[in-house]
Structure formats: structure tokens, C-alpha cells
PDBQT receptor file of N, H, CA, C and O in Angstrom, charges set to zero:
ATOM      1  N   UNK A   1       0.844  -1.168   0.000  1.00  0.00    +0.000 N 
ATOM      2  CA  UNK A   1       0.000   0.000   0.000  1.00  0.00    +0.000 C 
ATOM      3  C   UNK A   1       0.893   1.237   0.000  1.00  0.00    +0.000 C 
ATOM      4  O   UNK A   1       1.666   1.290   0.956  1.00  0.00    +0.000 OA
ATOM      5  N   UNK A   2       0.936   2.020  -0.680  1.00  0.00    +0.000 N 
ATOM      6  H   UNK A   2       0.308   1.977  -1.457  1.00  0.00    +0.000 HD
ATOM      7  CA  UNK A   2       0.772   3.660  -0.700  1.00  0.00    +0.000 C 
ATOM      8  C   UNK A   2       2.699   3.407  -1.180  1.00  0.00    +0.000 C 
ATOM      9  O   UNK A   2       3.605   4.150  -0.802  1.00  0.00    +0.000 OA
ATOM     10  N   UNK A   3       2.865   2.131  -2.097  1.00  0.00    +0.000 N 
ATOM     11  H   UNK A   3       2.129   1.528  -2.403  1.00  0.00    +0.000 HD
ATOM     12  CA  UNK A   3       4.616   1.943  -2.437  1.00  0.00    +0.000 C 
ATOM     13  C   UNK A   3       4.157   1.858  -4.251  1.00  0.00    +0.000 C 
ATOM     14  O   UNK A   3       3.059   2.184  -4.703  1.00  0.00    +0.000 OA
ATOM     15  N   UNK A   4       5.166   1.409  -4.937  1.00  0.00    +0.000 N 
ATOM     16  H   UNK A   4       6.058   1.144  -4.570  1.00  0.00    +0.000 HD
ATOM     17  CA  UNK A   4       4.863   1.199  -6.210  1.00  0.00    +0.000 C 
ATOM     18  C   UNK A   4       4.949  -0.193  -6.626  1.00  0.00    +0.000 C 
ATOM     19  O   UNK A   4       5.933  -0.799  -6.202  1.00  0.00    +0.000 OA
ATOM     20  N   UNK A   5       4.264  -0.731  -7.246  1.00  0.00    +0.000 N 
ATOM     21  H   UNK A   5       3.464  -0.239  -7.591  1.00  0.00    +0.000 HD
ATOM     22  CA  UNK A   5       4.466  -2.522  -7.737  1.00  0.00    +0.000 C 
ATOM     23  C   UNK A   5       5.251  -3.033  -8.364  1.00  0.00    +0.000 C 
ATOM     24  O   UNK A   5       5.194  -4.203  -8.742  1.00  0.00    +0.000 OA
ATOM     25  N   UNK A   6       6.726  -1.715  -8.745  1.00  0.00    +0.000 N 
ATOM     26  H   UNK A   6       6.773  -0.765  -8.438  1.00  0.00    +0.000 HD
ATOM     27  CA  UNK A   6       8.121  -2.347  -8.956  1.00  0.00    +0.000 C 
ATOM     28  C   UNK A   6       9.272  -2.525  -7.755  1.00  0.00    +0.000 C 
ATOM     29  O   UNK A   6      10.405  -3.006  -7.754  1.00  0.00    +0.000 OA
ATOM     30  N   UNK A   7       8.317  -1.817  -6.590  1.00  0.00    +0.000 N 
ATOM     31  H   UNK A   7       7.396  -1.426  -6.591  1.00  0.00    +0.000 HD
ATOM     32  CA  UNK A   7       9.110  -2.458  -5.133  1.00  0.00    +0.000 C 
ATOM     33  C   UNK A   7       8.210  -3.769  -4.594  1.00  0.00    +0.000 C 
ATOM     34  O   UNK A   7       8.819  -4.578  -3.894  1.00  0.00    +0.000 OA
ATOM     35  N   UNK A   8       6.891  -4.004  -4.863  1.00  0.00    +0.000 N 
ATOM     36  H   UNK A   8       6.397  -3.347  -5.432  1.00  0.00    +0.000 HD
ATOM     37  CA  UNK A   8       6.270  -5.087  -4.843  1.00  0.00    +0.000 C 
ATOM     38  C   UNK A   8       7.043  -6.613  -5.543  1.00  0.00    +0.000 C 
ATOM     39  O   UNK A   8       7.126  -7.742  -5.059  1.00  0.00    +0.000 OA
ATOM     40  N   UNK A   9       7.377  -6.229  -6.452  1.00  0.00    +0.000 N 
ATOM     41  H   UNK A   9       7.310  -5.312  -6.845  1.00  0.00    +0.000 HD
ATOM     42  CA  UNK A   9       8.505  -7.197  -7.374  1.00  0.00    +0.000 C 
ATOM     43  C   UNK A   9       9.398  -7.732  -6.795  1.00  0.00    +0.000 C 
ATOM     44  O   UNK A   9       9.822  -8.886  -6.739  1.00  0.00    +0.000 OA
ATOM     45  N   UNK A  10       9.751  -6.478  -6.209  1.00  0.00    +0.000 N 
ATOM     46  H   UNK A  10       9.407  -5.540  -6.255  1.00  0.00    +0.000 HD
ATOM     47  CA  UNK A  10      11.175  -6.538  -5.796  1.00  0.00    +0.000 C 
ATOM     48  C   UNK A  10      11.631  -7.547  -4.467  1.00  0.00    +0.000 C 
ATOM     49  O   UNK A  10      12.666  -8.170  -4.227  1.00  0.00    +0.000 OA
ATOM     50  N   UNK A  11      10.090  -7.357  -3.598  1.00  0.00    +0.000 N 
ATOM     51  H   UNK A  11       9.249  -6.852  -3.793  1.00  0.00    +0.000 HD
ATOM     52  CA  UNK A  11       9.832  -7.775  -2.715  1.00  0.00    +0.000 C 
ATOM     53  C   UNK A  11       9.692  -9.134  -2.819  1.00  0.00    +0.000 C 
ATOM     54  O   UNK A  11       9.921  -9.982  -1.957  1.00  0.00    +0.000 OA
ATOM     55  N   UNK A  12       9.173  -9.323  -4.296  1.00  0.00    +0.000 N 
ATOM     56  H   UNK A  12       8.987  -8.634  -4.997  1.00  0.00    +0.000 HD
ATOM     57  CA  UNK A  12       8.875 -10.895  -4.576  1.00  0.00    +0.000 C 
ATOM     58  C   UNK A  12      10.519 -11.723  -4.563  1.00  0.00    +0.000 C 
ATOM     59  O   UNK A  12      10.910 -12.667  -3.876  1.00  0.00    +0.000 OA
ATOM     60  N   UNK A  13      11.258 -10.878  -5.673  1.00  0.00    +0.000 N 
ATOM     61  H   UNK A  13      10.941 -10.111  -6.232  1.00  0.00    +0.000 HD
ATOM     62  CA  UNK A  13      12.267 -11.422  -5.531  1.00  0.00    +0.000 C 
ATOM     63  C   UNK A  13      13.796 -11.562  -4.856  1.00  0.00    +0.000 C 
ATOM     64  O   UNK A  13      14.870 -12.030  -5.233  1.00  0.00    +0.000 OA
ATOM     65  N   UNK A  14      13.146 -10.692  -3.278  1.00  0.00    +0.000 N 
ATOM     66  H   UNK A  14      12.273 -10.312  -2.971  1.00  0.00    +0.000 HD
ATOM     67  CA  UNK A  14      14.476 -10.324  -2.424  1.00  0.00    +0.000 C 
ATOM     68  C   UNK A  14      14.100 -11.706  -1.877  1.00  0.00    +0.000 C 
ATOM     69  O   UNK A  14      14.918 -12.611  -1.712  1.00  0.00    +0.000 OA
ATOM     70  N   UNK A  15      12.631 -11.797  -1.578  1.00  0.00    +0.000 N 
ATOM     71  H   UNK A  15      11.966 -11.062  -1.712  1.00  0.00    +0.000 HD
ATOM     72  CA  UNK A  15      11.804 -13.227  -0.269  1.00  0.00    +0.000 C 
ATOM     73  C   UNK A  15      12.454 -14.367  -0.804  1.00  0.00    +0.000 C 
ATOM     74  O   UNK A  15      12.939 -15.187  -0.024  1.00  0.00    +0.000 OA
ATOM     75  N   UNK A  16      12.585 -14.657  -2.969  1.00  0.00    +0.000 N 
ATOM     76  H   UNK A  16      12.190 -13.991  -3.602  1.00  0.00    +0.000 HD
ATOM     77  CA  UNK A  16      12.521 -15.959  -3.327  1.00  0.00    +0.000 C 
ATOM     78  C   UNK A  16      11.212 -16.839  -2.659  1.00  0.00    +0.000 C 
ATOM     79  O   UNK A  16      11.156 -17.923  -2.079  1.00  0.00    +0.000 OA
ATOM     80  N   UNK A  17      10.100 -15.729  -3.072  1.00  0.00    +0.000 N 
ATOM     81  H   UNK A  17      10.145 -14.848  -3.543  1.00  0.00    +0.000 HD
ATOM     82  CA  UNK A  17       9.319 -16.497  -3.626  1.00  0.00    +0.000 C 
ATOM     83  C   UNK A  17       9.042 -17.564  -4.643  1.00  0.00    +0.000 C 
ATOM     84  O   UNK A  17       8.348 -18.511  -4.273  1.00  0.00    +0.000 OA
ATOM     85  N   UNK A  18       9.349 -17.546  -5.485  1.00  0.00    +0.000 N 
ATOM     86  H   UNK A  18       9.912 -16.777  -5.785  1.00  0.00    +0.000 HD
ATOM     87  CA  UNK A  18       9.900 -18.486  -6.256  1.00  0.00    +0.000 C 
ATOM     88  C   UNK A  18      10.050 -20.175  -6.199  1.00  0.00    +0.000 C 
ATOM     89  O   UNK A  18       9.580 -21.032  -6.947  1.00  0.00    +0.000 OA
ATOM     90  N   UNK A  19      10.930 -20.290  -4.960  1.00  0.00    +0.000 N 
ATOM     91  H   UNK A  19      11.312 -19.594  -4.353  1.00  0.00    +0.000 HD
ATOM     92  CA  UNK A  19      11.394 -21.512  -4.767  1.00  0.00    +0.000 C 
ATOM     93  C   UNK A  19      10.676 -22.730  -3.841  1.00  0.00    +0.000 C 
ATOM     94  O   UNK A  19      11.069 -23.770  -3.312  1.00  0.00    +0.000 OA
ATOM     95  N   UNK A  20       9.025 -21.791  -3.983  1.00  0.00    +0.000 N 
ATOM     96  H   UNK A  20       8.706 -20.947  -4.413  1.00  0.00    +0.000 HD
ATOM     97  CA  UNK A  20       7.838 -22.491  -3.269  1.00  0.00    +0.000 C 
ATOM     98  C   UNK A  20       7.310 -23.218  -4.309  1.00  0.00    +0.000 C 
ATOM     99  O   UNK A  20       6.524 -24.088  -3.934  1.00  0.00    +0.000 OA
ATOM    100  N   UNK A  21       7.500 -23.136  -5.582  1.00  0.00    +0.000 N 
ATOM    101  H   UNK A  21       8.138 -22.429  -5.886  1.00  0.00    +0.000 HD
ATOM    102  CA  UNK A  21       6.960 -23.493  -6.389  1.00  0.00    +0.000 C 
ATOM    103  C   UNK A  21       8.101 -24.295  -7.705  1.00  0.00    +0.000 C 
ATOM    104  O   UNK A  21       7.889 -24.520  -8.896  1.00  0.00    +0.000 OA
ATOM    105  N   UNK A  22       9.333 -24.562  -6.822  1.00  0.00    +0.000 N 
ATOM    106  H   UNK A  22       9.505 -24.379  -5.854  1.00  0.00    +0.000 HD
ATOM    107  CA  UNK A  22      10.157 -25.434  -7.235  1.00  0.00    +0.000 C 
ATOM    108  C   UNK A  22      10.427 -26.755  -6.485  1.00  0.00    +0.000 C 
ATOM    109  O   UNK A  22      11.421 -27.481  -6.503  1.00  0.00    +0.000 OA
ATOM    110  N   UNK A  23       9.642 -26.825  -6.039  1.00  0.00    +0.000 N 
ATOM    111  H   UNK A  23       8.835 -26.235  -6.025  1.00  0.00    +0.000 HD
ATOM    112  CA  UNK A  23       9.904 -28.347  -4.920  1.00  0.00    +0.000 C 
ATOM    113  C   UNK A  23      11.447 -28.180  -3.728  1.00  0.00    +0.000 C 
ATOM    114  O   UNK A  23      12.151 -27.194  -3.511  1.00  0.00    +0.000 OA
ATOM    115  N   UNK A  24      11.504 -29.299  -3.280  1.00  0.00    +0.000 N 
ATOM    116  H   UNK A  24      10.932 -30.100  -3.457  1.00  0.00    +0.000 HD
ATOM    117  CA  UNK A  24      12.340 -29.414  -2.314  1.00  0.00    +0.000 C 
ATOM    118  C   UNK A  24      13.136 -30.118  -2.786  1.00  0.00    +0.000 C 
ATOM    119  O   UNK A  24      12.756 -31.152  -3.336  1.00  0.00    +0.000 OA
ATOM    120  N   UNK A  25      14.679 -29.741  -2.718  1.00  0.00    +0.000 N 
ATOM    121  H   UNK A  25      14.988 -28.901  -2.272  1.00  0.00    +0.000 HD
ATOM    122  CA  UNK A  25      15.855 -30.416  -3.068  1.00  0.00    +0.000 C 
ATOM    123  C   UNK A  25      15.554 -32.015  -3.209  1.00  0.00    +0.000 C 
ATOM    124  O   UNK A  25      14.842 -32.719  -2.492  1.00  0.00    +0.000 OA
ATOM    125  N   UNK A  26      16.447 -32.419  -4.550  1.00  0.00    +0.000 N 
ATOM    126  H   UNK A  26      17.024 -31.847  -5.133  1.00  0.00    +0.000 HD
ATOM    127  CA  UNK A  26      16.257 -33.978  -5.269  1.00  0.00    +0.000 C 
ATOM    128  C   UNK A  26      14.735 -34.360  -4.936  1.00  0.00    +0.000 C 
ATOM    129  O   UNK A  26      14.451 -35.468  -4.482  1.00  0.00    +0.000 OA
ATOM    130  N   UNK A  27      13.798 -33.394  -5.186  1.00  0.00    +0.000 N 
ATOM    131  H   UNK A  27      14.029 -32.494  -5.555  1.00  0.00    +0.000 HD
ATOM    132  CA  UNK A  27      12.795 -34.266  -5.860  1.00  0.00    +0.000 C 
ATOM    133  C   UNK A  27      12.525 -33.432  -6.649  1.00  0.00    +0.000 C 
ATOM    134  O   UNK A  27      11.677 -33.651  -7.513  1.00  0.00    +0.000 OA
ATOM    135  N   UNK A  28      10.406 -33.922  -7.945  1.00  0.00    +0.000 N 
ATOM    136  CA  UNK A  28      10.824 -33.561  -8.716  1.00  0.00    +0.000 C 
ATOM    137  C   UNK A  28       9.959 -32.399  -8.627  1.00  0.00    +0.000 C 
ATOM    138  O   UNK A  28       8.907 -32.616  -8.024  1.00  0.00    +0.000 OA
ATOM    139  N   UNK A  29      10.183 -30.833  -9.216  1.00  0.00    +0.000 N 
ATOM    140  H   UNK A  29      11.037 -30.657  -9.706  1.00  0.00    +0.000 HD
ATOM    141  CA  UNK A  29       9.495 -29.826  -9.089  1.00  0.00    +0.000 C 
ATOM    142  C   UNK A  29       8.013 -30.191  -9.043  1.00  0.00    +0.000 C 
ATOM    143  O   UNK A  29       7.618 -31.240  -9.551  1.00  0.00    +0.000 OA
ATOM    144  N   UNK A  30       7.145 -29.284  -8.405  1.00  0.00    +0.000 N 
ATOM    145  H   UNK A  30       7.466 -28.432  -7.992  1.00  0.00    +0.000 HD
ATOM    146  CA  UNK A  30       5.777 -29.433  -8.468  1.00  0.00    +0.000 C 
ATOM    147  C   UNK A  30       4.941 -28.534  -9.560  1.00  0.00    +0.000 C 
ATOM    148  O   UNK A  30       3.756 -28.720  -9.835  1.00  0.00    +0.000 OA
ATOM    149  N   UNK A  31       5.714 -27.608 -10.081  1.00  0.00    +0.000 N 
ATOM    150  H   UNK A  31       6.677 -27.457  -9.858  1.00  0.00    +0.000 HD
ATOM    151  CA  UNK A  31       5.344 -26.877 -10.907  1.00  0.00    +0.000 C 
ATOM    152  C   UNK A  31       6.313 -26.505 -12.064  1.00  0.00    +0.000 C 
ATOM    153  O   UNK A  31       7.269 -25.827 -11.687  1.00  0.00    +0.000 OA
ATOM    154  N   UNK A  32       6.283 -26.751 -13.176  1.00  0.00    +0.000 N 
ATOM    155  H   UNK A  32       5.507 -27.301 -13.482  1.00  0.00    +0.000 HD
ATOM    156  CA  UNK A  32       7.391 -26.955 -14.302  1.00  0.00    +0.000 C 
ATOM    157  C   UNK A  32       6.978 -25.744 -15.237  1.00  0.00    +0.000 C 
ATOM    158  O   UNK A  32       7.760 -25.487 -16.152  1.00  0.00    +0.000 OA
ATOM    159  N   UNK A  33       5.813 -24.958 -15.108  1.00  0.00    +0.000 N 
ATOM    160  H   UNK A  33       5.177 -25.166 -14.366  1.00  0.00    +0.000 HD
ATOM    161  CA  UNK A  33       5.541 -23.713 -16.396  1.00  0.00    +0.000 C 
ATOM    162  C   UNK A  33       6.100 -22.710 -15.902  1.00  0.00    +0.000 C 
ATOM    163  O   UNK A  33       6.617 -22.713 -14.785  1.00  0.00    +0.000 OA
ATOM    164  N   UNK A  34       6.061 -21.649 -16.742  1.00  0.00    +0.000 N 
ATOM    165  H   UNK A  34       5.641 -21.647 -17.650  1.00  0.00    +0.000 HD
ATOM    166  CA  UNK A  34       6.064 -19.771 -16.109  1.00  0.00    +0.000 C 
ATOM    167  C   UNK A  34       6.051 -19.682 -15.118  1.00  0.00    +0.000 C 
ATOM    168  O   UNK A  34       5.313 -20.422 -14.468  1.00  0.00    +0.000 OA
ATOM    169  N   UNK A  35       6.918 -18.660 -14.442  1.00  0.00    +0.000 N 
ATOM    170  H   UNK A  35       7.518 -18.059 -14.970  1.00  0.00    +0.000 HD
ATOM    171  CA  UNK A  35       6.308 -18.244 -13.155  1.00  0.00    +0.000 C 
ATOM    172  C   UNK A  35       6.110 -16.556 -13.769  1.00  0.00    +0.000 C 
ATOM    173  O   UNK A  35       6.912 -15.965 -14.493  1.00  0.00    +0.000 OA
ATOM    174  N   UNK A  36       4.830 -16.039 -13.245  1.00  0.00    +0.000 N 
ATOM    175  H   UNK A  36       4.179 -16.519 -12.657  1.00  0.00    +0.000 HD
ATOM    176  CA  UNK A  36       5.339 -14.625 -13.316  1.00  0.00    +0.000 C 
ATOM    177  C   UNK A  36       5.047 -13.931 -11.736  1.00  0.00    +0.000 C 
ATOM    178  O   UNK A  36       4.747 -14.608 -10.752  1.00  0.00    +0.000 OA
ATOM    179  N   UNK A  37       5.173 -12.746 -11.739  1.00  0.00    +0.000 N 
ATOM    180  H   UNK A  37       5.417 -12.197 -12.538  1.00  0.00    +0.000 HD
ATOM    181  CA  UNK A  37       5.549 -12.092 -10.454  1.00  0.00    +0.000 C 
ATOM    182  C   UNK A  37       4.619 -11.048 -10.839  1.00  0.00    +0.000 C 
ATOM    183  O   UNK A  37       5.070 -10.303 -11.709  1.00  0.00    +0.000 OA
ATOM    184  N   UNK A  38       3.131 -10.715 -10.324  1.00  0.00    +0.000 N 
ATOM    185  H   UNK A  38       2.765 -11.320  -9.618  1.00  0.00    +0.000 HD
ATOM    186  CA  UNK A  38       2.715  -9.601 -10.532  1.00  0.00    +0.000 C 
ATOM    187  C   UNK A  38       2.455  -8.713  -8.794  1.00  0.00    +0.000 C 
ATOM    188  O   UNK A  38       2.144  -9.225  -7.718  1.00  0.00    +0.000 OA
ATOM    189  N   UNK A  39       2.766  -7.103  -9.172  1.00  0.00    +0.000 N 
ATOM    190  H   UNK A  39       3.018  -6.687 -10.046  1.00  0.00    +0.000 HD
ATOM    191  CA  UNK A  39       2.970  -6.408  -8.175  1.00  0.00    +0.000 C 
ATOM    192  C   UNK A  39       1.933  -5.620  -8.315  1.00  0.00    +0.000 C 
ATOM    193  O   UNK A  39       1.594  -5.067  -9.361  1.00  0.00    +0.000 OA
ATOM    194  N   UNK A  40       1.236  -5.527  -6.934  1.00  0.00    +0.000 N 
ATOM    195  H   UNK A  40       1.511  -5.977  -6.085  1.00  0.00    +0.000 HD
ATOM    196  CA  UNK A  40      -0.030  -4.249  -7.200  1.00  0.00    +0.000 C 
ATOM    197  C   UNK A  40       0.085  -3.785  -6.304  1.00  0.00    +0.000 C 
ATOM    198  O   UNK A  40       0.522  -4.363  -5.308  1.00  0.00    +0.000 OA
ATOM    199  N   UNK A  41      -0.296  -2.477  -6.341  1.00  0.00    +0.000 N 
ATOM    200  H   UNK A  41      -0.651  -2.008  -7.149  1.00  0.00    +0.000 HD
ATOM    201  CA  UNK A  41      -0.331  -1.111  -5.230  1.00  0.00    +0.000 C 
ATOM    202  C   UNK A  41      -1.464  -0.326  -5.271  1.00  0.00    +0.000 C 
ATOM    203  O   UNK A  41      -2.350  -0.252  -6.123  1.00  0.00    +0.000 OA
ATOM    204  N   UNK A  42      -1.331   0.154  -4.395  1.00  0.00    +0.000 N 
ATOM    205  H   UNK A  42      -0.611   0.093  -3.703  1.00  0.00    +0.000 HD
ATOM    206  CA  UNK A  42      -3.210   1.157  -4.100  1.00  0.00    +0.000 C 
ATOM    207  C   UNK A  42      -2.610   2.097  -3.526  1.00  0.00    +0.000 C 
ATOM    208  O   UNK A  42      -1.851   1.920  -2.573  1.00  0.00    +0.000 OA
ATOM    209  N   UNK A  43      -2.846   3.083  -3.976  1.00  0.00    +0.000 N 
ATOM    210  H   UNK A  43      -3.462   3.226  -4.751  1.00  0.00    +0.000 HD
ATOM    211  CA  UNK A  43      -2.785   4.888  -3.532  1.00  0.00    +0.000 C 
ATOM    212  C   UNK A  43      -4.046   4.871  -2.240  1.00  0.00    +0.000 C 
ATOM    213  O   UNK A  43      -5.026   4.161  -2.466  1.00  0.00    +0.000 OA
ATOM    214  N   UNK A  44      -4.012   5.459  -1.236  1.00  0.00    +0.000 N 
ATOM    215  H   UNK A  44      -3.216   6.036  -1.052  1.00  0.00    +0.000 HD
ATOM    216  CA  UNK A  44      -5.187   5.431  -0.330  1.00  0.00    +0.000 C 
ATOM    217  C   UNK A  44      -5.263   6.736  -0.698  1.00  0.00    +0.000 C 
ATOM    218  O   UNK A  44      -6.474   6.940  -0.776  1.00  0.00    +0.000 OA
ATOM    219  N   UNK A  45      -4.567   7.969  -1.033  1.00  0.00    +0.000 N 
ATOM    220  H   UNK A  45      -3.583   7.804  -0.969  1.00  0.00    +0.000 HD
ATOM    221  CA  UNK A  45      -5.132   9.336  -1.597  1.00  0.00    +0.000 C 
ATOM    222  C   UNK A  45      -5.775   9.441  -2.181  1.00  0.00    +0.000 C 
ATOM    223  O   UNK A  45      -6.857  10.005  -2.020  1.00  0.00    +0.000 OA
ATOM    224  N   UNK A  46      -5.368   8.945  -3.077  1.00  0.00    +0.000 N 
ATOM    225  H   UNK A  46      -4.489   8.486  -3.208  1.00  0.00    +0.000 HD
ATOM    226  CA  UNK A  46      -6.043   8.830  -4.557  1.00  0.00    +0.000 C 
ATOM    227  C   UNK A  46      -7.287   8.016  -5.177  1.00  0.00    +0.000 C 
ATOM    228  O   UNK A  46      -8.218   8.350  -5.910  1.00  0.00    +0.000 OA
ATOM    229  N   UNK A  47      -6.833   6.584  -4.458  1.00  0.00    +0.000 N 
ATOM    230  H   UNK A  47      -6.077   6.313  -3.863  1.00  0.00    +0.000 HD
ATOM    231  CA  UNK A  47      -7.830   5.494  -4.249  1.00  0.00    +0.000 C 
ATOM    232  C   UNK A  47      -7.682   4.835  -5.607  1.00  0.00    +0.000 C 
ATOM    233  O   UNK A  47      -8.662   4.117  -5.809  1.00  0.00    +0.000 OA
ATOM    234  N   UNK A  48      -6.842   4.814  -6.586  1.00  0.00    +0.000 N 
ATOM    235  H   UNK A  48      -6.047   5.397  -6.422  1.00  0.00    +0.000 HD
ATOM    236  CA  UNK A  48      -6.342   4.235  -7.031  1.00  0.00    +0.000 C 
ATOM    237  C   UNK A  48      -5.328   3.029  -6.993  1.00  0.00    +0.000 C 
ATOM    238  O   UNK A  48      -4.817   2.717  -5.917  1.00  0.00    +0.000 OA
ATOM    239  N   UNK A  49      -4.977   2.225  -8.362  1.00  0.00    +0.000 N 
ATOM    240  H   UNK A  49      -5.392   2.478  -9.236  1.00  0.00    +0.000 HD
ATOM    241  CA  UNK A  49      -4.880   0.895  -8.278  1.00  0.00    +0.000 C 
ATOM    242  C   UNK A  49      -3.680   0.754  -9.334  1.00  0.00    +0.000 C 
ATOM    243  O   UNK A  49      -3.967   1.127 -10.471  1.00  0.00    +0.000 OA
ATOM    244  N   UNK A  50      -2.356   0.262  -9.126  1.00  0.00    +0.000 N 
ATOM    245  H   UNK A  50      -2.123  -0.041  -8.202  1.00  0.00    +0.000 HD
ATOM    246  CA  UNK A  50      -1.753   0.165 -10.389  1.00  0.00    +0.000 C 
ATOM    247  C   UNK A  50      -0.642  -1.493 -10.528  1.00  0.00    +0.000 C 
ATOM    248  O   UNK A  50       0.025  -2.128  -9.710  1.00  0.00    +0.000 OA
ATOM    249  N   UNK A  51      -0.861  -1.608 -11.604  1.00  0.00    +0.000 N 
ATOM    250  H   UNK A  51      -1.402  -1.093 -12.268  1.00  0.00    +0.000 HD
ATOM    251  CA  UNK A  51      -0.355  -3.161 -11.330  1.00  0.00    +0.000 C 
ATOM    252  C   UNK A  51       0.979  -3.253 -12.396  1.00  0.00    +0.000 C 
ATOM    253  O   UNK A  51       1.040  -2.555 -13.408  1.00  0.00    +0.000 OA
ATOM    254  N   UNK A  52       2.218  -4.402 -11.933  1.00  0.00    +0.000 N 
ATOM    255  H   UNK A  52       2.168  -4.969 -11.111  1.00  0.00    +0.000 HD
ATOM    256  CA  UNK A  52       3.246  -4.790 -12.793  1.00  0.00    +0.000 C 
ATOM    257  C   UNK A  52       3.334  -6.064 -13.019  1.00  0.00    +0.000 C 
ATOM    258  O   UNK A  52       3.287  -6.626 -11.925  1.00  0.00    +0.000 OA
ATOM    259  N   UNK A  53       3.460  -6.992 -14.057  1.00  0.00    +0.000 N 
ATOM    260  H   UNK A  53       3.498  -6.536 -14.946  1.00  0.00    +0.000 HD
ATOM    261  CA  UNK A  53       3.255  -7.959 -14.179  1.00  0.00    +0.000 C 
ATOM    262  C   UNK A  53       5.151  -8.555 -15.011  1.00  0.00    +0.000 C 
ATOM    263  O   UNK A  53       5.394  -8.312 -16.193  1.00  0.00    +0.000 OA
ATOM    264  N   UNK A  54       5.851  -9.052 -14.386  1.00  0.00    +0.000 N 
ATOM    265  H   UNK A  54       5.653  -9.250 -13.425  1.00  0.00    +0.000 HD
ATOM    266  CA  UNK A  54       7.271  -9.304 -14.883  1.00  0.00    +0.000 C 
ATOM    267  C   UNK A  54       7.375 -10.992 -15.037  1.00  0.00    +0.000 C 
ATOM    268  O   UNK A  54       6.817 -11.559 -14.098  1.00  0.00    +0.000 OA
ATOM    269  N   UNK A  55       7.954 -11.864 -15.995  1.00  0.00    +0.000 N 
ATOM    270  H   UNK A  55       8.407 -11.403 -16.758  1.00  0.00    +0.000 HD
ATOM    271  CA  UNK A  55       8.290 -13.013 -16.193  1.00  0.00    +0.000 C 
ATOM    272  C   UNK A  55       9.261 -13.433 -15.188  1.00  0.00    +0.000 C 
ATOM    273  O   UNK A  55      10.107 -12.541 -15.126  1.00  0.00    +0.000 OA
ATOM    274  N   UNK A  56       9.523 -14.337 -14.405  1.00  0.00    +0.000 N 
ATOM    275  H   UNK A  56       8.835 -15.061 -14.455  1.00  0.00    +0.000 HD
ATOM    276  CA  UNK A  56      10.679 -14.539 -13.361  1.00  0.00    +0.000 C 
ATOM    277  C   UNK A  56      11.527 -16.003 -14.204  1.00  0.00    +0.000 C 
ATOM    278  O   UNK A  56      12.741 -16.137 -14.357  1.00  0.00    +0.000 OA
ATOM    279  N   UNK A  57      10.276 -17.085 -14.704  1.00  0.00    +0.000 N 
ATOM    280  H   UNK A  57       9.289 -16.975 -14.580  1.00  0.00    +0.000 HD
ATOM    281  CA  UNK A  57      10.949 -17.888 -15.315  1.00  0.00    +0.000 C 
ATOM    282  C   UNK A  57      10.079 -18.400 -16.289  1.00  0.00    +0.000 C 
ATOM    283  O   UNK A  57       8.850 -18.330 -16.278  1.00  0.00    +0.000 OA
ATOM    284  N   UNK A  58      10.909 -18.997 -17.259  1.00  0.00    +0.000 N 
ATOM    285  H   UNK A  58      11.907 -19.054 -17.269  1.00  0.00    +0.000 HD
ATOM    286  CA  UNK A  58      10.136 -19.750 -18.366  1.00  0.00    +0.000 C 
ATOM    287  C   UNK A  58      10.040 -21.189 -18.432  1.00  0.00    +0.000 C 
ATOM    288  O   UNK A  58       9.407 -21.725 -19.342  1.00  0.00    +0.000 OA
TER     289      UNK A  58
């Protein structure tokens, strides 16, 4: 809230989010497509809504 959804991103990829959706060491991933990373933010001034949507993997 009240940040931009390219620090939302960012946030995704400081956490490694990511590697929830790669399984646990020597076995086999649980999820093998795209991942993407979308970031949304809301202005409470404004009351607006703005979103980023970035590829993390293919």
C-alpha cells in the first residue's frame, strides 16, 4: 500500500518467492511452467490501483 508494484517485485524477488513453487531439493518440481511475479499497489489518496506484471521464469 501507498509503495509502487516495482518495489512489490522486488519484494517478490528479495523473499525468493519463487522456490515455493520449485519443490524441495532432489525431488521432482511441483510446478514446471512460467512463473510470473505480478505487483499491485493502491494509492489510499487517490484510491487508485496500479499493477506490474514481470516473467521470473520460463
Amino acid at each position: 500500500m501507498d509503495s509502487t508494484p516495482a518495489d512489490a517485485i522486488e519484494q517478490i524477488k528479495n523473499k525468493n518467492y519463487i522456490l515455493r513453487f520449485k519443490g524441495k531439493m532432489g525431488e521432482k518440481p511441483k510446478y514446471t511452467g512460467g512463473i510470473l511475479a505480478v505487483g499491485i499497489s493502491y494509492n489510499r489518496k487517490t484510491k487508485k490501483h496500479s499493477c506490474k506484471v514481470e516473467e521470473l521464469s520460463k
